[in-house]
C-alpha positions as CSV (number, residue, x, y, z in Angstrom):
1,X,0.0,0.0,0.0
2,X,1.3,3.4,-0.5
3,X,2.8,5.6,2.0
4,X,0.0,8.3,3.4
5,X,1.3,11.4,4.7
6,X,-0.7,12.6,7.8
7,X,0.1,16.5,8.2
8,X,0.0,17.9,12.1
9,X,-0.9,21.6,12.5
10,X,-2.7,23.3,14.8
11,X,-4.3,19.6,15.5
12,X,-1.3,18.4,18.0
13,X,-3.1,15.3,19.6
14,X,-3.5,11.5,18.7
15,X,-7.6,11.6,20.4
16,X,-10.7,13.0,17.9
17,X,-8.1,13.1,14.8
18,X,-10.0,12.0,11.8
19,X,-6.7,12.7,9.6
20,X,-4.6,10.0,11.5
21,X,-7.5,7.6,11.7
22,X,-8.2,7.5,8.0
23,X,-4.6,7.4,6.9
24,X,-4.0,4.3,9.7
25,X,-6.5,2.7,7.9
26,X,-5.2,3.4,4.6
27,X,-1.6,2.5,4.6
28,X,1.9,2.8,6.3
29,X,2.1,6.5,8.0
30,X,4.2,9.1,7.0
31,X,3.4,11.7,10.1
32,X,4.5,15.3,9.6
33,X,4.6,18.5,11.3
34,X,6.2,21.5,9.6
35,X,8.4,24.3,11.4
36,X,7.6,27.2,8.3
37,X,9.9,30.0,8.7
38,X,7.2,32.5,7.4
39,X,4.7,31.5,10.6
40,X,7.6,31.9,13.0
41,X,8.9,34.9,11.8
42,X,4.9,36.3,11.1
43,X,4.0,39.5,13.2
44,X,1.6,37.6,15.6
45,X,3.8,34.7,16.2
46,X,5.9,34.3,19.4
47,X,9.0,32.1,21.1
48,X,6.3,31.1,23.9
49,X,3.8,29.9,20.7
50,X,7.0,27.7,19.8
51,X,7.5,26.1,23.6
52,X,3.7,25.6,23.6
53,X,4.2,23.5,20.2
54,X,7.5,21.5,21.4
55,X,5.7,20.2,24.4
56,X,2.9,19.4,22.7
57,X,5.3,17.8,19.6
58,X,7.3,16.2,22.5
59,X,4.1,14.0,23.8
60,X,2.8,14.0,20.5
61,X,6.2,12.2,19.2
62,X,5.9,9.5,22.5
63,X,1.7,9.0,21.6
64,X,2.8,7.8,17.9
65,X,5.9,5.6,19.0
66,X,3.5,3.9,21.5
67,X,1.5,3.1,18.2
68,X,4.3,2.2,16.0
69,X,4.8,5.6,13.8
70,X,7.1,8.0,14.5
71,X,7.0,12.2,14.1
72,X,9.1,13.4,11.7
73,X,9.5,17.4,11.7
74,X,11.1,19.5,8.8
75,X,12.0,23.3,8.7
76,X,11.0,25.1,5.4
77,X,8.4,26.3,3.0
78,X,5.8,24.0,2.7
79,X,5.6,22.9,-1.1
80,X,9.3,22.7,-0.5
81,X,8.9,20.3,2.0
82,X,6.4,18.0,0.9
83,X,8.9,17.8,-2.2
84,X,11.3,16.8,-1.0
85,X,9.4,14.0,1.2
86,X,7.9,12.7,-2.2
87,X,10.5,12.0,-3.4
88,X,11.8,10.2,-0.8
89,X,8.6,8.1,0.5
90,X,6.7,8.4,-2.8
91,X,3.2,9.1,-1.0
92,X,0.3,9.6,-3.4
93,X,-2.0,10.9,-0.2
94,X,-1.9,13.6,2.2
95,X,-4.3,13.8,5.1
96,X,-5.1,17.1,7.4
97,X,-7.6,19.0,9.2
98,X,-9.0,22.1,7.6
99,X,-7.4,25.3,9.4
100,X,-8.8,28.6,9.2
101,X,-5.6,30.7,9.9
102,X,-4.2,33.5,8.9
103,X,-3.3,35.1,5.5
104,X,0.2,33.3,5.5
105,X,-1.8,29.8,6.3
106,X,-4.4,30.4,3.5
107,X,-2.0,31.3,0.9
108,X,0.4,28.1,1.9
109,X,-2.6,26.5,1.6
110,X,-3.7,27.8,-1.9
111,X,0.2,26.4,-2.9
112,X,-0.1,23.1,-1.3
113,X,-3.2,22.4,-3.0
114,X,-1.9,24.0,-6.6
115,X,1.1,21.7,-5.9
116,X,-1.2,18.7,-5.1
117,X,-2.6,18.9,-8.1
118,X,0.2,18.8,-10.6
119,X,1.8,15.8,-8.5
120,X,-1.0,13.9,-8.7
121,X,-1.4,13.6,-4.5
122,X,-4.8,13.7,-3.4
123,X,-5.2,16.0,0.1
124,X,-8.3,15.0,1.8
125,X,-8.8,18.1,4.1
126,X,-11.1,17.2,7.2
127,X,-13.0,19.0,9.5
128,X,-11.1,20.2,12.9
129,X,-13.6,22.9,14.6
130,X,-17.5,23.5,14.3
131,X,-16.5,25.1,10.7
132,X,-17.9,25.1,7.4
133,X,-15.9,25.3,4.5
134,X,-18.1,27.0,1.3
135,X,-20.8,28.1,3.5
136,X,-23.5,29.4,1.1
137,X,-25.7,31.1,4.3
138,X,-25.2,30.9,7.7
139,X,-28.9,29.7,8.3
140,X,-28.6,26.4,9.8
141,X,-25.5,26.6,10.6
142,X,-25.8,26.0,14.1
143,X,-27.9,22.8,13.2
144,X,-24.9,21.7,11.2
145,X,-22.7,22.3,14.0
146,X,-24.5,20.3,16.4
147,X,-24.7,17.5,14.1
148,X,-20.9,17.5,13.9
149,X,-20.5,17.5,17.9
150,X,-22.4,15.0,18.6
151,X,-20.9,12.6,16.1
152,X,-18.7,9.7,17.8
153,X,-15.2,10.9,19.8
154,X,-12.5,9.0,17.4
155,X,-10.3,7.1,19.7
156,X,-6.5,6.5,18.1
157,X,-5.8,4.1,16.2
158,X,-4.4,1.4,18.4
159,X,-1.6,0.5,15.4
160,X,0.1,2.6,12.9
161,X,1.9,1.0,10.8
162,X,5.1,3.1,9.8
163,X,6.6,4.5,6.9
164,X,10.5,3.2,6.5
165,X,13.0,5.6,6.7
166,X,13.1,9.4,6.4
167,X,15.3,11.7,9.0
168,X,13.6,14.0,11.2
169,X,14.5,17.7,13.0
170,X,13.7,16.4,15.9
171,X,12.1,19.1,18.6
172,X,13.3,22.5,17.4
173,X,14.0,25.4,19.6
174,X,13.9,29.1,19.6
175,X,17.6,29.6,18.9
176,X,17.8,26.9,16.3
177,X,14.5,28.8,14.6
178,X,16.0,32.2,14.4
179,X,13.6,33.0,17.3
180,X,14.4,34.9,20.9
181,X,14.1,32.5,23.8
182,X,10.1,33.1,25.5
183,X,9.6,35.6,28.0
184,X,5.9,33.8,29.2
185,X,7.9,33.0,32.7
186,X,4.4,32.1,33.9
187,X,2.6,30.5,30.7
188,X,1.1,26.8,31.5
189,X,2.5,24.2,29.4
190,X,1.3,22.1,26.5
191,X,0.2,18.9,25.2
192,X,-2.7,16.2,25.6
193,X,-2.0,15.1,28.8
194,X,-1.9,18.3,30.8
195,X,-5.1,19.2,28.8
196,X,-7.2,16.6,29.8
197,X,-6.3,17.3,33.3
198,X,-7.5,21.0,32.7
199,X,-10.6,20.1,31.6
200,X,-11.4,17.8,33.7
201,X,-10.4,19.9,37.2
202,X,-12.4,23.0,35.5
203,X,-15.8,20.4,35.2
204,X,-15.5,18.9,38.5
205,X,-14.2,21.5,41.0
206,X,-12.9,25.0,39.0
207,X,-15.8,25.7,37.3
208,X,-18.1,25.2,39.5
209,X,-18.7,29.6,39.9
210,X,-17.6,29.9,36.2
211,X,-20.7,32.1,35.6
212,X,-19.2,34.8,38.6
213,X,-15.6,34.2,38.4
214,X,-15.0,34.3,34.6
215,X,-15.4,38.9,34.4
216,X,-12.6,38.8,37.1
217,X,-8.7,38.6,36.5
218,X,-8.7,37.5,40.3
219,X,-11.2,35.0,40.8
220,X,-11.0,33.9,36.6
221,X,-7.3,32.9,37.1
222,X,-8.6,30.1,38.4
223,X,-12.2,29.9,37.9
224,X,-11.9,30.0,33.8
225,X,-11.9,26.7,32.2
226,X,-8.5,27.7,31.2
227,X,-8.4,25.4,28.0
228,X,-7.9,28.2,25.8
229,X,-4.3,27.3,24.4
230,X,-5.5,23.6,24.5
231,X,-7.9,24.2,22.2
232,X,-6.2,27.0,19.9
233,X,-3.4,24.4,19.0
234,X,-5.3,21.7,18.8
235,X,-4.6,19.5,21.7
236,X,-7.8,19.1,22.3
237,X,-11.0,18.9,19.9
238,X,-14.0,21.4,20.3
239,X,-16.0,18.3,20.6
240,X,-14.1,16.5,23.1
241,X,-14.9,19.7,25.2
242,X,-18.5,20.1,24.3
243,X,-19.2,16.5,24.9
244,X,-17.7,16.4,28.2
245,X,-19.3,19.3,29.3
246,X,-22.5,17.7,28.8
247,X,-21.6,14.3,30.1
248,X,-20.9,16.5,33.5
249,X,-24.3,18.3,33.4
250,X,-25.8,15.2,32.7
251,X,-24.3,13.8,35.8
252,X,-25.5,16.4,38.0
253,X,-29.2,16.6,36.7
254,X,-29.1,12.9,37.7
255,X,-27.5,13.3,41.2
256,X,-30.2,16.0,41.8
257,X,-33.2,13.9,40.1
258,X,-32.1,11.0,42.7
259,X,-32.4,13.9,45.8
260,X,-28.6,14.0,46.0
261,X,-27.1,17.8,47.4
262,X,-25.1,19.3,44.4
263,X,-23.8,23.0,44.6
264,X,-26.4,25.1,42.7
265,X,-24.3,27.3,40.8
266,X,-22.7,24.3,38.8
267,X,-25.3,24.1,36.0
268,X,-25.8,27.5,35.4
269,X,-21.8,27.9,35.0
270,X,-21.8,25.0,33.0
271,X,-24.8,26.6,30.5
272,X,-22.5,29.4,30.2
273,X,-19.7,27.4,29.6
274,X,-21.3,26.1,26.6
275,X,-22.6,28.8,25.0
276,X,-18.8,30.1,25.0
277,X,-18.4,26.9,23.2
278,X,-21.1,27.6,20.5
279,X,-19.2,30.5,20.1
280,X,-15.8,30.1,19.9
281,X,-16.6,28.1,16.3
282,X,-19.2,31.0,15.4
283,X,-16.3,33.7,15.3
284,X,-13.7,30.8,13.4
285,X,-16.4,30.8,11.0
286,X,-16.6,34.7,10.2
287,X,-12.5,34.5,9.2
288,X,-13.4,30.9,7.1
289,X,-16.0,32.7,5.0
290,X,-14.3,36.2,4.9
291,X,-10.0,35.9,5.2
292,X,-10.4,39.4,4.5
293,X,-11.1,40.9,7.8
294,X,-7.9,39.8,9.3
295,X,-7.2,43.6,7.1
296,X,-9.8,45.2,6.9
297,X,-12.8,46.7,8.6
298,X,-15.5,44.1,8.4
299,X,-18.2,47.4,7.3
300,X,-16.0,49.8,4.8
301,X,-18.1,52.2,6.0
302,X,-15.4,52.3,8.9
303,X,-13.0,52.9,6.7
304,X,-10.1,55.7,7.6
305,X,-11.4,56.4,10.9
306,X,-8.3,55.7,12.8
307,X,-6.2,55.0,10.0
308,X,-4.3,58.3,9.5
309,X,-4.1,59.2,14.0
310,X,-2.0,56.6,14.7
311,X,0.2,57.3,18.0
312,X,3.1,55.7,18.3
313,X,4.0,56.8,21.9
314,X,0.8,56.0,22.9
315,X,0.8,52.6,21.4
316,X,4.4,51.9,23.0
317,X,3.0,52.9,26.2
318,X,-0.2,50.0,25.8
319,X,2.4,48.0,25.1
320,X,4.6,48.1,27.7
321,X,1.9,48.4,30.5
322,X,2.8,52.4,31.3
323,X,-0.1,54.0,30.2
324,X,-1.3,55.5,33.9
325,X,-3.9,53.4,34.4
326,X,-3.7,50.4,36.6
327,X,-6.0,47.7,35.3
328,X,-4.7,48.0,31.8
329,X,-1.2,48.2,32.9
330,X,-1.7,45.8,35.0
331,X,-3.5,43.1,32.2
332,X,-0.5,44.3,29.7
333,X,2.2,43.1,31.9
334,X,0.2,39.9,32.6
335,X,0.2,38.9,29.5
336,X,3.8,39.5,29.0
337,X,4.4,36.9,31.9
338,X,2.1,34.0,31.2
339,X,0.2,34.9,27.8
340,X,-3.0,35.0,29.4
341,X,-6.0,37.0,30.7
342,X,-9.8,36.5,31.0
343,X,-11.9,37.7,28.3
344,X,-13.2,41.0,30.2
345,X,-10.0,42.0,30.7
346,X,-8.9,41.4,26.7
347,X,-12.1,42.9,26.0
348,X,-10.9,46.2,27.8
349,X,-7.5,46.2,26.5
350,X,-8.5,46.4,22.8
351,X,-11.4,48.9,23.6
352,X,-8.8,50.8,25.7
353,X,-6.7,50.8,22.7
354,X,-9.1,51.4,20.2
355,X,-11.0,54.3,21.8
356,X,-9.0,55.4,24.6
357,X,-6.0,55.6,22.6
358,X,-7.9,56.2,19.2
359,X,-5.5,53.5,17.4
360,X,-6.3,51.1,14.4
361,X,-7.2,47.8,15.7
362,X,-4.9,46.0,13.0
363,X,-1.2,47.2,14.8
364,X,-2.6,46.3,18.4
365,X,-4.1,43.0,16.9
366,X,-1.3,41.4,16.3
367,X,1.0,42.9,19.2
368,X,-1.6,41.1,21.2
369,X,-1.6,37.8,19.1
370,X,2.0,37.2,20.3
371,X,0.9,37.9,23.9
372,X,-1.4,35.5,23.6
373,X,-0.7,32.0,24.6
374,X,-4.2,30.8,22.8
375,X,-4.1,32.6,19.4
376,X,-6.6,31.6,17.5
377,X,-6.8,34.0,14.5
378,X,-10.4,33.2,13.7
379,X,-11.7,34.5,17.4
380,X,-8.8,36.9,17.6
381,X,-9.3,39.5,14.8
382,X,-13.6,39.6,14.5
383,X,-13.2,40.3,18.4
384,X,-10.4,43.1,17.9
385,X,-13.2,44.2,15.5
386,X,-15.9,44.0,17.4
387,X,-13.9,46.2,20.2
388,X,-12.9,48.8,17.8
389,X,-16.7,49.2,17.0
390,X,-16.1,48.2,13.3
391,X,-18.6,45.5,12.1
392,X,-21.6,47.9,12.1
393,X,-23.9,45.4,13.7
394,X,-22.3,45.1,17.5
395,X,-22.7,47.6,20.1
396,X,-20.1,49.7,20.6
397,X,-18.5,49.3,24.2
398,X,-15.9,51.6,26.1
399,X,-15.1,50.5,28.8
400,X,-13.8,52.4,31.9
401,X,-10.6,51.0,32.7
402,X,-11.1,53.1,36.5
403,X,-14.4,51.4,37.2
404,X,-13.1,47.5,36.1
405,X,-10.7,48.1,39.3
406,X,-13.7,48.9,41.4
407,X,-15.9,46.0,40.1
408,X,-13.2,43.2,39.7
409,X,-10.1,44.2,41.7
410,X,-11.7,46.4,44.2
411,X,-8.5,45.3,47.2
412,X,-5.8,45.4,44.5
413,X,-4.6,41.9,44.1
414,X,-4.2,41.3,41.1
415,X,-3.3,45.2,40.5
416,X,-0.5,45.0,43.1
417,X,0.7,41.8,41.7
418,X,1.3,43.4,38.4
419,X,2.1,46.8,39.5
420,X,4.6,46.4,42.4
421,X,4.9,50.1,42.1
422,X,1.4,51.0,43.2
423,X,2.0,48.2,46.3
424,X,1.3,50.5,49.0
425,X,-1.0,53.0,47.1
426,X,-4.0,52.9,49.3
427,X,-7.3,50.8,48.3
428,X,-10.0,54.0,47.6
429,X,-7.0,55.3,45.1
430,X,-6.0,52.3,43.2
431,X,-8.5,52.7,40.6
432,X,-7.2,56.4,40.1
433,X,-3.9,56.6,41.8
434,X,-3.4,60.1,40.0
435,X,-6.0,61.9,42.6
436,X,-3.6,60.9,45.1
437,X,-2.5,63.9,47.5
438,X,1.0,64.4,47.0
439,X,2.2,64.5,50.5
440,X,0.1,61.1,49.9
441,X,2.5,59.7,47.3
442,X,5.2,60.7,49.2
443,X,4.4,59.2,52.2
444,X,3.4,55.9,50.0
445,X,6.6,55.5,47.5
446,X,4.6,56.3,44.5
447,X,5.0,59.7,42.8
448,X,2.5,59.9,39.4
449,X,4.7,61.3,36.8
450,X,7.7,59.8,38.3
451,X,6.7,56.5,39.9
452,X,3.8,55.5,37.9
453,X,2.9,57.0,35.0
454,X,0.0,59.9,34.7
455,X,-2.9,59.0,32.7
456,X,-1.8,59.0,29.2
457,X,-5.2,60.6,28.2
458,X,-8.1,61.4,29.7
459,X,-10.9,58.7,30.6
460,X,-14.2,61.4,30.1
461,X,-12.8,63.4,27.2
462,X,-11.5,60.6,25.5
463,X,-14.4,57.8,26.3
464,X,-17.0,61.3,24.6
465,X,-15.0,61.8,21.6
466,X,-14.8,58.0,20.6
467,X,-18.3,57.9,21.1
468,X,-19.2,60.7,18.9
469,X,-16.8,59.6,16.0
470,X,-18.0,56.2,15.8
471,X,-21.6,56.7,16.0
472,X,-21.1,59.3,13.6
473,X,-20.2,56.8,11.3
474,X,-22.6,54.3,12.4
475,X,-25.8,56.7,12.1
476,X,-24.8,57.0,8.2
477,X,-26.9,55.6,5.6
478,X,-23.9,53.5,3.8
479,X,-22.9,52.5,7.8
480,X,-26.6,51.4,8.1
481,X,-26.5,49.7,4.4
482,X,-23.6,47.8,4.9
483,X,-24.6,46.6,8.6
484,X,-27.0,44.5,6.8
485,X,-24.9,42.8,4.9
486,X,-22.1,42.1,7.3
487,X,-25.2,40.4,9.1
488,X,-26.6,38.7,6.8
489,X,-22.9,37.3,5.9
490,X,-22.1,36.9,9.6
491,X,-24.6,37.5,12.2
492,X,-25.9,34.5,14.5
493,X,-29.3,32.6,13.6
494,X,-29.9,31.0,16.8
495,X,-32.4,33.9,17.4
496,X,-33.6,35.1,14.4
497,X,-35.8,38.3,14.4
498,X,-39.3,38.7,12.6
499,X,-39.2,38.8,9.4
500,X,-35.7,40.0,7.7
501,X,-32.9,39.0,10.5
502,X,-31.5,42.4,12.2
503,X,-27.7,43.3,13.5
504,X,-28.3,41.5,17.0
505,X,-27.2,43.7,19.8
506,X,-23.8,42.8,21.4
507,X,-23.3,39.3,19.2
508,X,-22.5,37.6,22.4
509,X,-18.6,38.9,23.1
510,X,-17.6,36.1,25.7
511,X,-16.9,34.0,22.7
512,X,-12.8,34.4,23.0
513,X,-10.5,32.1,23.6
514,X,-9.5,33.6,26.8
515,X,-12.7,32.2,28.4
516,X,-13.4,29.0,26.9
């Protein structure tokens, strides 16, 4: 039988991988993952992405040698690549999941497939998320989506029979890639294993106030499901999630329907917890039937806004967490530690940006896809959109980075954590530390201007000219016009309106990564 190449991506498990199991089936196994020097050195990719992927490669590599493959890894273009591995295993089959990446994935893609072709290599692409490919309408989609996560888990195949020969890279790092070592001192580590364990400690003791915890960067760092990253690269399937979810609720209905005490809170977190789930596939799907708002404002009407005010000192004070005011900063410099933050918080950061800081949403969208540990280019850039107040159909949301402190971080903990500076900076003055006396911040160690930074703008000026600029542009005619159709392309069925569907209000926005 001939030699079927099984291509790894952002799919880097051995459980619920249709790919492996039909090429196991097929013939001896060729299985591939590719390090492509235009991903790694790509504007939204990161060293700490790359130490994600090696763990996850490294149990990956042990989960096929228990099976009887082996990993091989290659560094170079793609067509390149697969080449060279033609000619030296003469496969007439490649197997993958579908990915909905980025423009660099799409146009790799667009090669691979043009390259296919003129070899004479079939590529069966399968399904890997909720996601359609060729989506005429987006009515039914959510019927279609249930169908598909409700079909069987795949468990691996028990034997895979090996290709002979071929060397592989092995587990590349950083340095070897060109790449600065990681700076995510605090991200989690990847691969199946450690996954699993995640999900299952969220469904049977984390999660139980998932509903409560998830707005706050205190009580979320624990009480979010945390499976983000697991799920952006693929080492776990949305329906191994979904499904265990509901095995869990399941469970509890029963313990309750037999008169057993169960905490109260746990289904209504859990019904939250799927809804995110529903979602996280519904934003994929926007980037899968339009690549084109990775660049551009999903409604033209948007269109040179922000384009021609960018700031650079402000945006290099968002950046680097010093822009005066202590729950961004404090999120910023979070991220640059561990790569994470719950969805509120991200939420707030990019509207921050966006209307605070009046700055396009494309140059702070991908600073904060290499922040992000769970980058998931289909969730990321329709939520930076959203944020930005571009789509025309979402309402627009500024958020007041002074009253998140007093609703989330009201004592400072995770502030202070973040912030050493503002340690001893009283608790009625740590969502404003600038109204501060100064024989306060003297006594305290923390001078504004000196210290910690001053605002960089300010909150009521800046929060009522965003305001007035974007619904300026969303009160036009064409902003109205084109609203419809950026519905009709992309807006959510599950509760359609009377008669012709209308923009819904606030399209849901806990669909990130962040918080499923």
């Amino acid at each position: 039988m001939a030699t079927q190449l099984v291509w790894f991506k952002r799919d880097l498990r051995v459980h619920d991988h249709a790919p492996l199991v039909q090429a196991a089936r097929s013939g001896p196994c060729l299985c591939l993952y590719l390090y492509e020097p235009e991903l790694l050195h790509s504007p939204e990719f990161d060293a700490s992405h790359l130490a994600f992927i090696n763990q996850s490669l490294t149990e990956l590599s042990r989960e096929l040698s228990h099976r009887g493959a082996a990993l091989v890894t290659r560094a170079g273009e793609a067509t390149e690549v697969l080449d060279q591995l033609q000619r030296e295993f003469a496969f007439d089959t490649i197997w993958s999941h579908q990915e909905t990446g980025n423009r660099i994935t799409y146009d790799r893609d667009r090669r691979v497939a043009a390259w296919a072709r003129k070899r004479g290599v079939v590529w069966n692409q399968l399904p890997n998320h909720g996601v359609f490919r060729c989506l005429d309408s987006r009515d039914g989609w959510a019927r279609r989506w249930e169908t598909l996560m409700t079909q069987p888990v795949l468990s691996p195949p028990a034997r895979i029979a090996a290709a002979a020969g071929g060397r592989s890279a092995g587990v590349c790092d950083a340095t070897a890639l060109g790449l600065a070592a990681s700076e995510r001192v605090e991200a989690v580590s990847g691969g199946e294993a450690v996954a699993r364990t995640t999900l299952e400690s969220f469904l049977q003791q984390r999660g139980v106030n998932y509903r409560a915890d998830m707005s706050s960067p205190v009580q979320g760092w624990n009480g979010c499901s945390r499976l983000s990253p697991y799920l952006a690269w693929g080492n776990l399937s949305i329906r191994q999630v979904v499904q265990a979810s509901r095995r869990r609720s399941a469970e509890l209905k029963e313990l309750r329907a037999r008169g057993e005490e169960t905490d109260r809170r746990w289904l209504p977190s859990l019904n939250s917890f799927s809804q995110r789930l529903h979602w996280h596939c519904h934003f994929i799907q926007k980037l899968e039937d339009e690549p084109a708002i990775e660049f551009h404002n999903m409604n033209r009407a948007f269109d040179g806004l922000r384009e021609d005010a960018f700031d650079v000192q402000r945006f290099q004070a968002w950046c680097a967490g010093q822009t005066g005011y202590p729950m961004v900063d404090a999120c910023m410099r979070a991220l640059a530690r561990g790569g994470w933050i719950n969805f509120r918080m991200r939420a707030m950061l990019a509207s921050f940006a966006s209307h605070h800081l009046w700055l396009h949403w494309r140059p702070t969208a991908q600073y904060l896809a290499r922040l992000f540990l769970d980058f998931e280019p289909g969730i990321h850039f329709s939520q930076m959109q959203m944020q930005a107040g571009t789509t025309g159909i979402n309402t627009v949301r500024i958020y007041s980075p002074a009253k998140q402190v007093l609703d989330q971080d009201p004592k400072g903990v995770f502030i202070r954590r973040y912030c050493p500076e503002l340690e001893a900076v009283p608790d009625e003055f740590l969502a404003e530390p600038q109204r501060m006396p100064l024989t306060l911040q003297r006594r305290v160690g923390c001078r504004i201007g000196k210290d910690y930074p001053a605002p960089i703008v300010d909150h009521a000026s800046a929060y009522r000219e965003a305001r007035q600029r974007i619904h300026a542009v969303k009160r036009s005619a064409e902003a109205r016009r084109l609203a419809g159709q950026v519905y009709e392309k992309h807006g959510s069925r599950r509760r359609p309106a009377r008669g012709r569907p209308q923009p819904a209000r606030g399209q849901h926005t806990g669909a990130s990564g962040g918080d499923s």
